[in-house]
DRENTOR-835747 format. One line per field, with one value per residue: residue in three letters; x, y, z of N, C-alpha, C, O in turn. Coordinates in steps of 0.1 Angstrom, whole numbers, plus 5000, padded with zeros to 4 digits. Example, Ala and Ser with C-alpha at 12.3 -4.5 7.8 and 13.67 -1.06 7.14 Angstrom:
2
resn = (ala, ser)
npx = (5132, 5128)
npy = (4943, 4978)
npz = (5078, 5071)
capx = (5123, 5137)
capy = (4955, 4989)
capz = (5078, 5071)
cpx = (5132, 5129)
cpy = (4967, 5000)
cpz = (5078, 5079)
opx = (5142, 5134)
opy = (4967, 5011)
opz = (5085, 5080)
This chain:
207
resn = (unk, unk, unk, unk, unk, unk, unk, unk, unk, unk, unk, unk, unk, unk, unk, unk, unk, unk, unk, unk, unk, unk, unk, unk, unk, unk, unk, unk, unk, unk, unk, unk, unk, unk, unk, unk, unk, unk, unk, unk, unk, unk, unk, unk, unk, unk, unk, unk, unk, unk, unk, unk, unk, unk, unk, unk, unk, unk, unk, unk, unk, unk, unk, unk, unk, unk, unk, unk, unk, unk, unk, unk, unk, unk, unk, unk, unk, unk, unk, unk, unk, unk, unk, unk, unk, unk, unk, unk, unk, unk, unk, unk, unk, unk, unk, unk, unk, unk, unk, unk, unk, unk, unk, unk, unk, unk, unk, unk, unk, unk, unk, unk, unk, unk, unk, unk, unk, unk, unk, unk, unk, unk, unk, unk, unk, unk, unk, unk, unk, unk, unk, unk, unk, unk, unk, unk, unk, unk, unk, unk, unk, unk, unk, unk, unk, unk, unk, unk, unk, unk, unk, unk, unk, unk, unk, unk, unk, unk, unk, unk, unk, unk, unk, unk, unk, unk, unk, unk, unk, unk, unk, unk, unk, unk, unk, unk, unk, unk, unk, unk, unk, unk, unk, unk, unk, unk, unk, unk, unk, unk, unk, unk, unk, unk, unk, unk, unk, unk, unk, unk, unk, unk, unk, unk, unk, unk, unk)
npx = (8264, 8257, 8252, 8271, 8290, 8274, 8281, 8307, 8303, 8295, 8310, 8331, 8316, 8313, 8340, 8350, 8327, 8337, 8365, 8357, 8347, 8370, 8388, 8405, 8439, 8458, 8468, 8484, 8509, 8509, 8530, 8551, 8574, 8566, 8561, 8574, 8568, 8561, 8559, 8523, 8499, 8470, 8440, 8420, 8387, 8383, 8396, 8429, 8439, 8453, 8482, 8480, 8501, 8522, 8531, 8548, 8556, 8535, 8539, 8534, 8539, 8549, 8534, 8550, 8561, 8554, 8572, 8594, 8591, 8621, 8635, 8622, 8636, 8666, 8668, 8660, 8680, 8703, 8692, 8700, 8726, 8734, 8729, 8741, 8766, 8769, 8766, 8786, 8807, 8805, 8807, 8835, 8844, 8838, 8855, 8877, 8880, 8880, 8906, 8920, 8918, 8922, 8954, 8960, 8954, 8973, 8997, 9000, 8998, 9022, 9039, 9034, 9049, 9075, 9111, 9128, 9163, 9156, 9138, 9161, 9176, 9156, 9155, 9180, 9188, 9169, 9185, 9200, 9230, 9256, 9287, 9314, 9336, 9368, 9394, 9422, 9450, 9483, 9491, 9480, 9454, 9423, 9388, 9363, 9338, 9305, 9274, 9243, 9212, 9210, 9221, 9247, 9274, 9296, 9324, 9308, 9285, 9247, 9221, 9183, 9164, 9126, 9110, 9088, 9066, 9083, 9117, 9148, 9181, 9215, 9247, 9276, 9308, 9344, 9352, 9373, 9391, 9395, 9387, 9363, 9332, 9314, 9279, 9269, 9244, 9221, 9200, 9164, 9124, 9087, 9069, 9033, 9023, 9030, 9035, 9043, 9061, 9084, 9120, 9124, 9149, 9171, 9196, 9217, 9213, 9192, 9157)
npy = (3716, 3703, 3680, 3671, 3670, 3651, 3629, 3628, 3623, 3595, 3580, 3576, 3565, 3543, 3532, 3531, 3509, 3486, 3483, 3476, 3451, 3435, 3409, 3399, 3394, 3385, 3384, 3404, 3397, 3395, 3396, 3407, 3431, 3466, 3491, 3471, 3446, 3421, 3385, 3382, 3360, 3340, 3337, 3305, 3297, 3269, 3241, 3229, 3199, 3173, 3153, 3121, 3097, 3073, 3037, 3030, 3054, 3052, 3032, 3005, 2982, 2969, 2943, 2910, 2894, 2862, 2837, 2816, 2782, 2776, 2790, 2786, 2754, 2772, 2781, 2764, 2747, 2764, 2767, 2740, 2736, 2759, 2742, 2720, 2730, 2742, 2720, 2707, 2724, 2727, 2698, 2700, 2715, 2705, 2683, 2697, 2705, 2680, 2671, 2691, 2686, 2659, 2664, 2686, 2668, 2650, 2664, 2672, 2645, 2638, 2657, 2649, 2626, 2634, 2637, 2658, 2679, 2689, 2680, 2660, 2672, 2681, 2655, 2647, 2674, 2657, 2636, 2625, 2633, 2616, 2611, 2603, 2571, 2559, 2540, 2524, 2518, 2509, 2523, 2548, 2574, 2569, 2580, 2557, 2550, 2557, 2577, 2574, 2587, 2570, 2547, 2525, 2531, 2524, 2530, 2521, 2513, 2514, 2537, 2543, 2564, 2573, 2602, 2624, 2609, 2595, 2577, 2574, 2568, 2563, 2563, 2555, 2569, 2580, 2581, 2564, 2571, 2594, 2604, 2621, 2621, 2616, 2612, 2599, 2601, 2575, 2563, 2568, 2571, 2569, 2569, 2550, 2539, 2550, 2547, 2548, 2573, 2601, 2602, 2575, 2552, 2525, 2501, 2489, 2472, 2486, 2489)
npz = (8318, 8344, 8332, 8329, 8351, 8364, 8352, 8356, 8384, 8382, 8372, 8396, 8412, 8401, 8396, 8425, 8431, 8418, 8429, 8454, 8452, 8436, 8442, 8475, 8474, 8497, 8528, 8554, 8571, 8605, 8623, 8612, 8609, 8615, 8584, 8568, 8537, 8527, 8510, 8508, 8516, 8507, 8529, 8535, 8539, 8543, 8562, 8560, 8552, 8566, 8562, 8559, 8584, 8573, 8576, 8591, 8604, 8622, 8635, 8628, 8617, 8581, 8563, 8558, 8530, 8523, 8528, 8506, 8490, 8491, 8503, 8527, 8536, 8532, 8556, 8581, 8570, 8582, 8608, 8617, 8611, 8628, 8653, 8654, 8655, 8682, 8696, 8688, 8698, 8727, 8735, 8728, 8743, 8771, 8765, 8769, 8793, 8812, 8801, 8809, 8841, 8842, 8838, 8855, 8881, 8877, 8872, 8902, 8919, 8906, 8922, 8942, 8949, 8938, 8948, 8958, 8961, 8983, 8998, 9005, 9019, 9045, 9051, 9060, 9084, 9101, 9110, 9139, 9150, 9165, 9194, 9185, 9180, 9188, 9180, 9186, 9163, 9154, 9171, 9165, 9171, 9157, 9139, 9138, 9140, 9145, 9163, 9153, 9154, 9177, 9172, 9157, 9133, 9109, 9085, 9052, 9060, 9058, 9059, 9072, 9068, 9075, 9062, 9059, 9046, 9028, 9020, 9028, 9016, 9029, 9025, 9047, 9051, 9050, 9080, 9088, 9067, 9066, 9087, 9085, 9089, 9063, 9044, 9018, 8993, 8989, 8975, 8972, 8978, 8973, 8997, 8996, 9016, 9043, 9069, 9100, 9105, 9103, 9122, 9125, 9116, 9103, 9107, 9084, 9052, 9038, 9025)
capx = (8273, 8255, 8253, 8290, 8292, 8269, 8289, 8317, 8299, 8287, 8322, 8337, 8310, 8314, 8356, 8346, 8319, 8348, 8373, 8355, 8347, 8377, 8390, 8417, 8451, 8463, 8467, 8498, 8518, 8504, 8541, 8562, 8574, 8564, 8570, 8579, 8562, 8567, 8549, 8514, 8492, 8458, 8438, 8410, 8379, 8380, 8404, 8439, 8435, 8468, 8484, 8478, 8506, 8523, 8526, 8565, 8556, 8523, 8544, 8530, 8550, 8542, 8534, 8566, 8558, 8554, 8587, 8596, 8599, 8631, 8639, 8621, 8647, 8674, 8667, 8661, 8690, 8710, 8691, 8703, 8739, 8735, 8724, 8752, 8781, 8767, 8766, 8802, 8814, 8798, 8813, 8851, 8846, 8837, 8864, 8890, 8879, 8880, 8915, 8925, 8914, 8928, 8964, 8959, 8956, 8986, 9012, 8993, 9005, 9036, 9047, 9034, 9057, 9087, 9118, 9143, 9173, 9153, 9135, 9170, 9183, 9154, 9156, 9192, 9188, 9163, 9192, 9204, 9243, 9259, 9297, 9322, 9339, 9377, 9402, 9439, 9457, 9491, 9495, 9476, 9436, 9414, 9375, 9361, 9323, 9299, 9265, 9231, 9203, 9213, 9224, 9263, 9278, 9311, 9321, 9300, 9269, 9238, 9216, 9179, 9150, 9114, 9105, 9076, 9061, 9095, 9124, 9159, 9187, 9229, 9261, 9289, 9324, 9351, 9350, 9382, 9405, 9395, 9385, 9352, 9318, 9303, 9269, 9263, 9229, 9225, 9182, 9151, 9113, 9078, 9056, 9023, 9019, 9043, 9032, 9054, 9066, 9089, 9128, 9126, 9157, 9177, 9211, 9220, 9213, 9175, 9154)
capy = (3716, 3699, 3666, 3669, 3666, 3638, 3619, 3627, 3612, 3582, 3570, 3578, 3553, 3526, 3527, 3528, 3497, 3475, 3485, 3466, 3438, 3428, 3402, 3399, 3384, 3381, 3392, 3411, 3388, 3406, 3392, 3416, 3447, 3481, 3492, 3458, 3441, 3404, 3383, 3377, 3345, 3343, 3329, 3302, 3295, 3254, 3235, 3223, 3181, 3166, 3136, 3103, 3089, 3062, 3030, 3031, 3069, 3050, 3025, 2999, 2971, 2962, 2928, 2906, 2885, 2853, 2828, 2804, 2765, 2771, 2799, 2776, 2752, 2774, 2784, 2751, 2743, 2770, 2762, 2727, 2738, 2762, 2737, 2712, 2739, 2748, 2707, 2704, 2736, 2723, 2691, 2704, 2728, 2695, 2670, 2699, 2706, 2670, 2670, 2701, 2689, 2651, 2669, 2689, 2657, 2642, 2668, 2670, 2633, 2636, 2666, 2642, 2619, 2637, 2639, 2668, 2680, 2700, 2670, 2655, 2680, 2679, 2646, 2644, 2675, 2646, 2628, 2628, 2624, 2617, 2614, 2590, 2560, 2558, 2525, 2527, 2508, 2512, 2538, 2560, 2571, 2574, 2577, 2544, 2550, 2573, 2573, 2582, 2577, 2561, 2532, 2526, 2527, 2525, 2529, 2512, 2510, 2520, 2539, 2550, 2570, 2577, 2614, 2629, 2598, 2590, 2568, 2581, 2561, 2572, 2552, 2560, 2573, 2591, 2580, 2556, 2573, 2611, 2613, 2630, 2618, 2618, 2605, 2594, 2596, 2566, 2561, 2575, 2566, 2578, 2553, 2550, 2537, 2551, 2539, 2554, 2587, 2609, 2599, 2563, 2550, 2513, 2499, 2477, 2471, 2489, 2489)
capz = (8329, 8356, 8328, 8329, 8369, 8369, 8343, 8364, 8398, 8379, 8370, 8405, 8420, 8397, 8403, 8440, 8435, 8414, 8435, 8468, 8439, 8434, 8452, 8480, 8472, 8505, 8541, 8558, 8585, 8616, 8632, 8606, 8615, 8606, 8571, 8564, 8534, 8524, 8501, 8511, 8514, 8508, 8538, 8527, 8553, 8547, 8571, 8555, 8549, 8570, 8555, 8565, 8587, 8567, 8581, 8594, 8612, 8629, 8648, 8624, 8605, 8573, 8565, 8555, 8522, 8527, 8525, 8499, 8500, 8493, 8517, 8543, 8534, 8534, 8573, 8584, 8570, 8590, 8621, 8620, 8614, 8641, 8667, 8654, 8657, 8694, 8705, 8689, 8708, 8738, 8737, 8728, 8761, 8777, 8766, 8771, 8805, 8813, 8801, 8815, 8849, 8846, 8837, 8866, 8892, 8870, 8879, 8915, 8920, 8906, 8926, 8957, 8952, 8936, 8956, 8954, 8974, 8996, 9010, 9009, 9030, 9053, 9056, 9066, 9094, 9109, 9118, 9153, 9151, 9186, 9192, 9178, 9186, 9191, 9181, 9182, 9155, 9157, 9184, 9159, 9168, 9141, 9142, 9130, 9141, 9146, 9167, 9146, 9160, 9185, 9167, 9157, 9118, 9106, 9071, 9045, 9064, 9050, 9065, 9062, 9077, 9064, 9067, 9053, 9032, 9018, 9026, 9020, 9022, 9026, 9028, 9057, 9044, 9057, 9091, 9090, 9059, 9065, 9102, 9085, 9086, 9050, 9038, 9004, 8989, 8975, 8967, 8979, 8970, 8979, 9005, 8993, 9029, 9052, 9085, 9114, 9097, 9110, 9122, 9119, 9113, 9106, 9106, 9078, 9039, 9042, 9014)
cpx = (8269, 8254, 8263, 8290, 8282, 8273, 8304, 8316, 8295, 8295, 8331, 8332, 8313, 8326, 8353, 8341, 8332, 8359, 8372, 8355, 8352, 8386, 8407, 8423, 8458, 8462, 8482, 8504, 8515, 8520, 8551, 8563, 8571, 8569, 8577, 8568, 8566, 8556, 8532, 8505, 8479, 8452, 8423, 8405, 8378, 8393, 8416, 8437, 8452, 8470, 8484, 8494, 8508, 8525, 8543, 8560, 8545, 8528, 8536, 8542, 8545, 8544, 8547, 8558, 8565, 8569, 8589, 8594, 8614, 8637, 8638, 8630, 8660, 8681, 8666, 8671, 8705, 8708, 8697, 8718, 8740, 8734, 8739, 8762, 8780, 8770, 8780, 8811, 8814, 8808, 8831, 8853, 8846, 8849, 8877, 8895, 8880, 8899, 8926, 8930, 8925, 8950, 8970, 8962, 8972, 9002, 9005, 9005, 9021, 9045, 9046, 9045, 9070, 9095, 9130, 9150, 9167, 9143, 9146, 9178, 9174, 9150, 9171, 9196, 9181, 9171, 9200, 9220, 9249, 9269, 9303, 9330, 9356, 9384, 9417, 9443, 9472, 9501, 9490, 9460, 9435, 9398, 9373, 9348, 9316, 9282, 9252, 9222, 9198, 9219, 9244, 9263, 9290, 9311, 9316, 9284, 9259, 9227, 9204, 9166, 9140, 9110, 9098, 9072, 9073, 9108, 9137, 9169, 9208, 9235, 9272, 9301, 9328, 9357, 9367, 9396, 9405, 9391, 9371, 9341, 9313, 9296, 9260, 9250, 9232, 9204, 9172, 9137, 9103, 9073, 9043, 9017, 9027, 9045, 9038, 9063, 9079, 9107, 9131, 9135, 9163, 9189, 9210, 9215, 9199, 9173, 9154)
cpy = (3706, 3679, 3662, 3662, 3655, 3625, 3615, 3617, 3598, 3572, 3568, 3566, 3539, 3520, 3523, 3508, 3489, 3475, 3476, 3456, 3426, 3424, 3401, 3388, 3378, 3388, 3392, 3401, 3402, 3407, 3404, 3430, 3457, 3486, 3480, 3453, 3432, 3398, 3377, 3365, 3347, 3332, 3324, 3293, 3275, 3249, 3227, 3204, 3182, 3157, 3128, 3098, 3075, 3048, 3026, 3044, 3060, 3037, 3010, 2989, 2968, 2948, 2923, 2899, 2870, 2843, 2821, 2788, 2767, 2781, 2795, 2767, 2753, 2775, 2775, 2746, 2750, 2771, 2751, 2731, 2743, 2757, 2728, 2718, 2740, 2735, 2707, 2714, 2731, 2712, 2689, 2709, 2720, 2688, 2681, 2700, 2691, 2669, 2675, 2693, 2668, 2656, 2677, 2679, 2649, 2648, 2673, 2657, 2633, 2646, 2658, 2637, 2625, 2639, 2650, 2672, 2684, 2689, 2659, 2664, 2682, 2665, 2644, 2655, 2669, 2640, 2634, 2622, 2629, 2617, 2600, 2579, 2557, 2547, 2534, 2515, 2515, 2523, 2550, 2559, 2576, 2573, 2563, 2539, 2560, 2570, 2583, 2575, 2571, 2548, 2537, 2522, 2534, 2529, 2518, 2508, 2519, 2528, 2548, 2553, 2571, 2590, 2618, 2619, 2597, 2588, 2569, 2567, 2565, 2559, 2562, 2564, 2579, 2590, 2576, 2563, 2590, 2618, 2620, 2625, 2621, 2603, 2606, 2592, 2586, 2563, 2565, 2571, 2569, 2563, 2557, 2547, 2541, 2549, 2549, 2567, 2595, 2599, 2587, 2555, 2534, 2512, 2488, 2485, 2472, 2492, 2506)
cpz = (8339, 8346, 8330, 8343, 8374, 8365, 8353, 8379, 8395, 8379, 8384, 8413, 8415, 8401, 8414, 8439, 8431, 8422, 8446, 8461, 8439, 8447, 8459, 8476, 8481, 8518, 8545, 8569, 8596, 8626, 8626, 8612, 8607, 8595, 8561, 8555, 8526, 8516, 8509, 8511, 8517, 8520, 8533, 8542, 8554, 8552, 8556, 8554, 8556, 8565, 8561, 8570, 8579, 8577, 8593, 8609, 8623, 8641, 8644, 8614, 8594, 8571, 8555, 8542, 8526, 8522, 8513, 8503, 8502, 8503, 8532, 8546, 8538, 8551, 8582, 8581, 8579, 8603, 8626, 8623, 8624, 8651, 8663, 8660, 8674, 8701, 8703, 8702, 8721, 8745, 8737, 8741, 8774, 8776, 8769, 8790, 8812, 8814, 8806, 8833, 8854, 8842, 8855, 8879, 8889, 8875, 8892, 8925, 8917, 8913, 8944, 8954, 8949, 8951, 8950, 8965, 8986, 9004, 9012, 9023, 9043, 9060, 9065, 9081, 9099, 9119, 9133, 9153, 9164, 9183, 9187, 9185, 9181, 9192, 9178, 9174, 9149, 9163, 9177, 9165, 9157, 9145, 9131, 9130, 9146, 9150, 9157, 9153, 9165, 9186, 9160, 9142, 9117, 9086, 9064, 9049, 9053, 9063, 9066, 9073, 9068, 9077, 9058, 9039, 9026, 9029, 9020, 9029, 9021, 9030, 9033, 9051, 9051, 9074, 9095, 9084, 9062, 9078, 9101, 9078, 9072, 9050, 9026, 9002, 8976, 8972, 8980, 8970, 8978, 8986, 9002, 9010, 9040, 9066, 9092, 9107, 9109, 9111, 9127, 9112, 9114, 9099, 9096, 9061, 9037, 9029, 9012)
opx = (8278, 8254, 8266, 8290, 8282, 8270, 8310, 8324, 8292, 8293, 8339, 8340, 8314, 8327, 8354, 8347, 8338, 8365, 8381, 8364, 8347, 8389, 8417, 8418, 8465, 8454, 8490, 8497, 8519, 8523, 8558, 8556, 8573, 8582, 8583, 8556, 8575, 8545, 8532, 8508, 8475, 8457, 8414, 8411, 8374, 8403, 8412, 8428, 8461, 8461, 8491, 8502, 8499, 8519, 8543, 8561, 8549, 8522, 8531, 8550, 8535, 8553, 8553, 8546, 8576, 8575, 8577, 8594, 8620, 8644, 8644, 8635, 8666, 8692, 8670, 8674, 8715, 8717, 8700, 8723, 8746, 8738, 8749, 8767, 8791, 8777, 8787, 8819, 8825, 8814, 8837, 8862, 8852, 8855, 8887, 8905, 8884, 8904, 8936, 8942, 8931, 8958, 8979, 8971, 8980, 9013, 9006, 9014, 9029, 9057, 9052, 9054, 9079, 9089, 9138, 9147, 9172, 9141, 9143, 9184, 9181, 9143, 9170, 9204, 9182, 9169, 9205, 9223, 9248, 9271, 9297, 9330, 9357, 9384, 9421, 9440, 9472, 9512, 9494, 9454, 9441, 9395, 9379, 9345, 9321, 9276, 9252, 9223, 9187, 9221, 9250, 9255, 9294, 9302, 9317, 9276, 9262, 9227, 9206, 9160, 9142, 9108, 9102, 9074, 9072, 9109, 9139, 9168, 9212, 9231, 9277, 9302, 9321, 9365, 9374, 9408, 9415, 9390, 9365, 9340, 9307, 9299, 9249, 9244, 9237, 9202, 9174, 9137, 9105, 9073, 9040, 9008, 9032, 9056, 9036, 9074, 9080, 9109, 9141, 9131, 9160, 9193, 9202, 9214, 9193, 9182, 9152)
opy = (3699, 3669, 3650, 3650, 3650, 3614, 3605, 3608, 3590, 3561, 3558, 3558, 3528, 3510, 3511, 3499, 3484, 3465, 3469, 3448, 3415, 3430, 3401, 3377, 3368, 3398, 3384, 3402, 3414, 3417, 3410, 3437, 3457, 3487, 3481, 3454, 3434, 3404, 3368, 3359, 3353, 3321, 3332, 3287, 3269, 3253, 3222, 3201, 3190, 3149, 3129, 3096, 3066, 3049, 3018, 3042, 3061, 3035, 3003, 2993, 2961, 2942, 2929, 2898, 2867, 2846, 2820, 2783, 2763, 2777, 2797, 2769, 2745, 2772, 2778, 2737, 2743, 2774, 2750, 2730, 2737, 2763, 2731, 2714, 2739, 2736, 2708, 2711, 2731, 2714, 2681, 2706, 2724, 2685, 2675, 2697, 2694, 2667, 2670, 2694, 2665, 2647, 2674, 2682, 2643, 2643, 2685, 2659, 2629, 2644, 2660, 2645, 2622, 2642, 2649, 2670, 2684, 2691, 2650, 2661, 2684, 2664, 2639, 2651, 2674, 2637, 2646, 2610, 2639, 2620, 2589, 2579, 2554, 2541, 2543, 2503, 2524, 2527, 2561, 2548, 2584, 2566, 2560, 2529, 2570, 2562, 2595, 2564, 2566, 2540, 2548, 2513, 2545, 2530, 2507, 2501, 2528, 2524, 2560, 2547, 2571, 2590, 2615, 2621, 2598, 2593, 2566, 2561, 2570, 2549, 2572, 2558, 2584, 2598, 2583, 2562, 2597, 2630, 2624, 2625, 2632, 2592, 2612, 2583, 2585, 2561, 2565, 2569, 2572, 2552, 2568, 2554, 2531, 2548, 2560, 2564, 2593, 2590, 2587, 2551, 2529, 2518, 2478, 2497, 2462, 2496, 2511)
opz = (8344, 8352, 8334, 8344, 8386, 8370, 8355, 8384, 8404, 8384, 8383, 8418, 8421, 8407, 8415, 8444, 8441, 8421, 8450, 8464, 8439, 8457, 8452, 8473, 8478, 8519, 8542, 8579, 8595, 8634, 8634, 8619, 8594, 8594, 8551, 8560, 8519, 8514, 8517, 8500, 8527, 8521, 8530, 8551, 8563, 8546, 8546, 8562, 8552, 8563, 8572, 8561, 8579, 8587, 8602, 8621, 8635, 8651, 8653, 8606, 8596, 8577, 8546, 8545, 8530, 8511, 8509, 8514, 8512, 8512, 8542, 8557, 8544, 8556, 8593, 8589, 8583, 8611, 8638, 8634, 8633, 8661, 8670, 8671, 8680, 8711, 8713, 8711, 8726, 8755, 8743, 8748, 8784, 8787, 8773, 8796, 8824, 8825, 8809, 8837, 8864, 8845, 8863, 8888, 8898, 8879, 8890, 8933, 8925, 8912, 8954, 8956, 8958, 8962, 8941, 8976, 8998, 9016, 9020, 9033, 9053, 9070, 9076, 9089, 9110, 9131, 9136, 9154, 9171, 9171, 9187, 9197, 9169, 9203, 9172, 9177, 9142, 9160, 9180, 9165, 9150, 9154, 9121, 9124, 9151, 9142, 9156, 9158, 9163, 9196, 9159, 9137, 9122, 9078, 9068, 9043, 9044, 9075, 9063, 9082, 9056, 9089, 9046, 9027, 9014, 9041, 9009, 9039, 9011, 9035, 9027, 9040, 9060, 9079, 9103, 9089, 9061, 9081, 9111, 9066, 9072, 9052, 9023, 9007, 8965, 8960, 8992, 8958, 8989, 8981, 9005, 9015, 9046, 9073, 9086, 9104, 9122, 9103, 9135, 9101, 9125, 9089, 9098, 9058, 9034, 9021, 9001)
């Protein structure tokens, strides 16, 4: 009996000893909650190895392979055009501006000199018309003259002032068959020099 109970304690110890023996498979997530069991991971005492930063992540460029002739070539060839294309550009931006700019002065000039009604019309209130001049011909009156200017015209005169750089010129009517002063534009032209400006006026066949 008592071999028995020591056969029995002998095998109790050795389960025991193999039991500590054998080796852990893992440890519990201390973070999990209670009752909770998930797969375990064994924890090993030498440090994890991190990977080497490649060369992109490191803020490093790799090196370019080196060019061709004919690649050198190629790029030198498209620098050159590039610089061409930029001088032509350059010079188009130039000759238009140029053109632009003598266009510009062209209708400038031509709007100096143009004449239109509206410097016809302030040429003609310029004129100073005074009162008329009174002949009887056959116990009839009729008007037969008329003071501008101070100066005297009948029908057919001409008659011409220079107002603002230009020199307008009218012909008398009316005076003799209609009793009513009309003045024909007959030519006008710009003075390059106009001397004495303003209501400047002469009797006769004025240029």
């Amino acid at each position: 009996m008592r071999r028995l109970l020591l056969g029995f304690a002998l095998c109790a110890c050795g389960a025991s000893v193999a039991a500590d023996a054998s080796p852990v498979v893992g440890v519990r997530n201390p973070f999990w909650p209670m009752g909770y069991e998930g797969v375990r991971e064994p924890i090993s005492p030498h440090a994890r190895p991190k990977p080497e930063p490649s060369a992109d992540k490191a803020g490093e460029t790799p090196p370019r392979p080196a060019l061709t002739a004919a690649e050198k070539r190629a790029r030198e060839a498209e620098q050159v055009a590039a610089e061409k294309a930029a001088k032509e550009a350059a010079e188009k931006a130039a000759k238009e501006k140029a053109e632009r700019e003598a266009a510009e002065r062209a209708e400038a000039e031509r709007r100096k000199r143009e004449i239109t009604g509206a410097h016809w019309d302030a040429a003609r209130a310029a004129l100073k018309i005074g009162g008329r001049l009174k002949l009887r011909d056959d116990d009839a009156g009729r008007n037969s003259s008329v003071v501008i200017n101070g100066k005297v015209y009948v029908d057919g005169d001409l008659i011409s002032i220079t107002h603002g750089s230009r020199r307008f010129t009218w012909r008398v009517e009316g005076l003799s068959d209609k009793g009513k002063l009309r003045l024909v534009r007959l030519r006008a032209k710009y003075l390059e020099k106009p001397g004495a400006a303003g209501t400047q006026s002469d009797k006769g066949a004025n240029p």
